[in-house]
TORLUM-534455 format. One record per residue: residue number from 1; residue in one letter; x, y, z negated of N, C-alpha, C, CB in turn. Coordinates in nm, 2 decimals. Glycine has a CB too. Example, Ala and Ser with C-alpha at 12.3 -4.5 7.8 and 13.67 -1.06 7.14 Angstrom:
REM TORLUM-534455
(1 'a' (1.32 -0.57 -0.78) (1.23 -0.45 -0.78) (1.32 -0.33 -0.78) (1.13 -0.45 -0.90))
(2 's' (1.28 -0.22 -0.71) (1.37 -0.11 -0.71) (1.29 0.00 -0.79) (1.41 -0.06 -0.57))
REM end
This chain:
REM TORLUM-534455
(1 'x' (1.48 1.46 -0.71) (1.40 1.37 -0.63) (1.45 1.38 -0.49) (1.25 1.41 -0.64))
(2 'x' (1.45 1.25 -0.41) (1.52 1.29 -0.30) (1.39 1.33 -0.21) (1.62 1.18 -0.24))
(3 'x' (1.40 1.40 -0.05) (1.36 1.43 0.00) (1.32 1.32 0.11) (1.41 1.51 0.00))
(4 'x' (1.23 1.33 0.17) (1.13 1.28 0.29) (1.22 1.25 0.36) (1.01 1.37 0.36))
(5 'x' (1.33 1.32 0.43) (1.44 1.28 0.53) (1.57 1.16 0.47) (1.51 1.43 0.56))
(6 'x' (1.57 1.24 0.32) (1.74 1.14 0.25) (1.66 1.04 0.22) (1.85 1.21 0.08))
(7 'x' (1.51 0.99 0.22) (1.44 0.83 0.20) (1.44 0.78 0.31) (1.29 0.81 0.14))
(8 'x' (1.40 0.86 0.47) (1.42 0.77 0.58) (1.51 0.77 0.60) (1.36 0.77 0.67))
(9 'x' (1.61 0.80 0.58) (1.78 0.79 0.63) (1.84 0.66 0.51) (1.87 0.99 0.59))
(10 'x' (1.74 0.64 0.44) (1.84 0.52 0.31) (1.77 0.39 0.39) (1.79 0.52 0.08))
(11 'x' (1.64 0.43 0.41) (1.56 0.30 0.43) (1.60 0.25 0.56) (1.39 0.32 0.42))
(12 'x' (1.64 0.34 0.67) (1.74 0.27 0.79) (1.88 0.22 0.80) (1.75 0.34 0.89))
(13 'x' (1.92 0.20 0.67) (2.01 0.15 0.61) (2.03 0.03 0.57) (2.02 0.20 0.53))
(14 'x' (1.86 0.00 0.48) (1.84 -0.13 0.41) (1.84 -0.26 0.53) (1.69 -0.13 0.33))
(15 'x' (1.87 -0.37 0.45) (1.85 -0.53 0.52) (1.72 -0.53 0.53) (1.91 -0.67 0.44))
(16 'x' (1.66 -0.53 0.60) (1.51 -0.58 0.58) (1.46 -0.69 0.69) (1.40 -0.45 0.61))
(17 'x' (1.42 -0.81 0.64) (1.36 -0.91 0.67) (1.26 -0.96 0.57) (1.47 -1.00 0.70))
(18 'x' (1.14 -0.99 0.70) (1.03 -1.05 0.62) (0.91 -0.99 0.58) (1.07 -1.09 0.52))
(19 'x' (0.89 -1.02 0.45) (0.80 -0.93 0.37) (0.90 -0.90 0.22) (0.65 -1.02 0.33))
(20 'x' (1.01 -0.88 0.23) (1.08 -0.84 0.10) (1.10 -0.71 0.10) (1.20 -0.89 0.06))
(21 'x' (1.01 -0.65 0.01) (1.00 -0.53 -0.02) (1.09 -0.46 -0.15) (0.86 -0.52 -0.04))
(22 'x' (1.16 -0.55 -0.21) (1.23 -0.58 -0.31) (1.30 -0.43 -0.34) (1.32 -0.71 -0.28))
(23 'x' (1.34 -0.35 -0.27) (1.40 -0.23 -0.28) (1.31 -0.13 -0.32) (1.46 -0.19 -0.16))
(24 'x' (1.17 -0.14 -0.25) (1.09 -0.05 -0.37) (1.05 -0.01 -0.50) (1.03 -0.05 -0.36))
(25 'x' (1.11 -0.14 -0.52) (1.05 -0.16 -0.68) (1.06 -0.02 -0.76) (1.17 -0.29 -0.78))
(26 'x' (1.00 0.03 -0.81) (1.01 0.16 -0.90) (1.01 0.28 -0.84) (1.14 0.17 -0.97))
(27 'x' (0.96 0.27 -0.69) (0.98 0.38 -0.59) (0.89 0.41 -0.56) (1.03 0.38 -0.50))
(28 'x' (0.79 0.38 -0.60) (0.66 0.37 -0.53) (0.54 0.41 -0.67) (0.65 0.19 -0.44))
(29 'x' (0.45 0.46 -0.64) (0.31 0.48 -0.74) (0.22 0.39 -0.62) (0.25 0.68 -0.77))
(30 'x' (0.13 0.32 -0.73) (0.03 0.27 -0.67) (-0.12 0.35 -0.77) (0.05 0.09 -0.68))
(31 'x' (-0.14 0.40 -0.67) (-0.30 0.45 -0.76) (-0.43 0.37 -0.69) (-0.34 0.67 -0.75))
(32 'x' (-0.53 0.42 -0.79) (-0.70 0.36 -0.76) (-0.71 0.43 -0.62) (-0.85 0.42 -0.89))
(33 'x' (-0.83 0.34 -0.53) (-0.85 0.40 -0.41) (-0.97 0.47 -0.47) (-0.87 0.31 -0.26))
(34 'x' (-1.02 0.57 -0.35) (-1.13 0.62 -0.35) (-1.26 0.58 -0.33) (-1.11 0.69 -0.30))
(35 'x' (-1.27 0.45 -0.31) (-1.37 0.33 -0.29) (-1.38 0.22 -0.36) (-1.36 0.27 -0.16))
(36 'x' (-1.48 0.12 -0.36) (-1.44 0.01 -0.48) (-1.53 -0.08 -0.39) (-1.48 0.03 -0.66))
(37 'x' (-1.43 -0.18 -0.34) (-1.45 -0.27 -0.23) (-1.57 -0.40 -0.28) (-1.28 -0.34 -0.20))
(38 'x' (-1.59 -0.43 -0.41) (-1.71 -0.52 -0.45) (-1.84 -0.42 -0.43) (-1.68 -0.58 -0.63))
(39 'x' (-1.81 -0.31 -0.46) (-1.97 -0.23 -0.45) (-1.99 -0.19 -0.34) (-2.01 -0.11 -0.53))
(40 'x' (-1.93 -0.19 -0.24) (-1.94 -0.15 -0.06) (-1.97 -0.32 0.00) (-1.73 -0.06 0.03))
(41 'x' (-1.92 -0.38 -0.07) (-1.93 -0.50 -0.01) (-2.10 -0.57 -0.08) (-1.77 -0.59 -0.05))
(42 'x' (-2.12 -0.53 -0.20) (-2.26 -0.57 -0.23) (-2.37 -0.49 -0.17) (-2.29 -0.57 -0.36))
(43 'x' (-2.35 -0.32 -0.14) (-2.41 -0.29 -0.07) (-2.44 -0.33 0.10) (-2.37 -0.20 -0.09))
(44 'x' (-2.35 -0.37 0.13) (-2.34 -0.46 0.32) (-2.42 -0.59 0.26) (-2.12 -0.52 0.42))
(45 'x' (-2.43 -0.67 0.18) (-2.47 -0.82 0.13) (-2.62 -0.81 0.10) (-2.37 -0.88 -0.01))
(46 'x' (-2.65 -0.69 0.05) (-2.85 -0.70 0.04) (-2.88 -0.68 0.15) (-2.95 -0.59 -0.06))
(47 'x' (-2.81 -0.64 0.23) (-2.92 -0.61 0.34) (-2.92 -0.72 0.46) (-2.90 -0.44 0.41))
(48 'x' (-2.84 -0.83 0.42) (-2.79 -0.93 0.50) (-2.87 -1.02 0.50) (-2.68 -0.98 0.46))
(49 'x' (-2.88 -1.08 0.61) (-3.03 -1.20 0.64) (-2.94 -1.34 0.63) (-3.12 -1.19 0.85))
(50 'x' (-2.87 -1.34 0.67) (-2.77 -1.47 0.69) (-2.61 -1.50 0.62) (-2.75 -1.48 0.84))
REM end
């Protein structure tokens, strides 16, 4: 696995324009957050007047 330094030393390497993230592909974990945005958001919505 490479190290925290040999990834920002590749990634100031890459072409990057835009929003193409295209180089991450497979580099990355995406996990669950620690919140769940419909039930924080129904909790703010009952107590709403308007």
């Amino acid at each position: 696995m490479d190290t925290f330094e040999q990834l920002v030393a590749e990634a100031w390497t890459r072409q990057f324009q835009g929003w193409d993230f295209e180089f991450l592909n497979g580099r990355y974990v995406e996990g669950r957050t620690s919140w769940n945005y419909e039930r924080l958001l129904g909790l703010r919505l009952a107590g709403a007047g308007t």
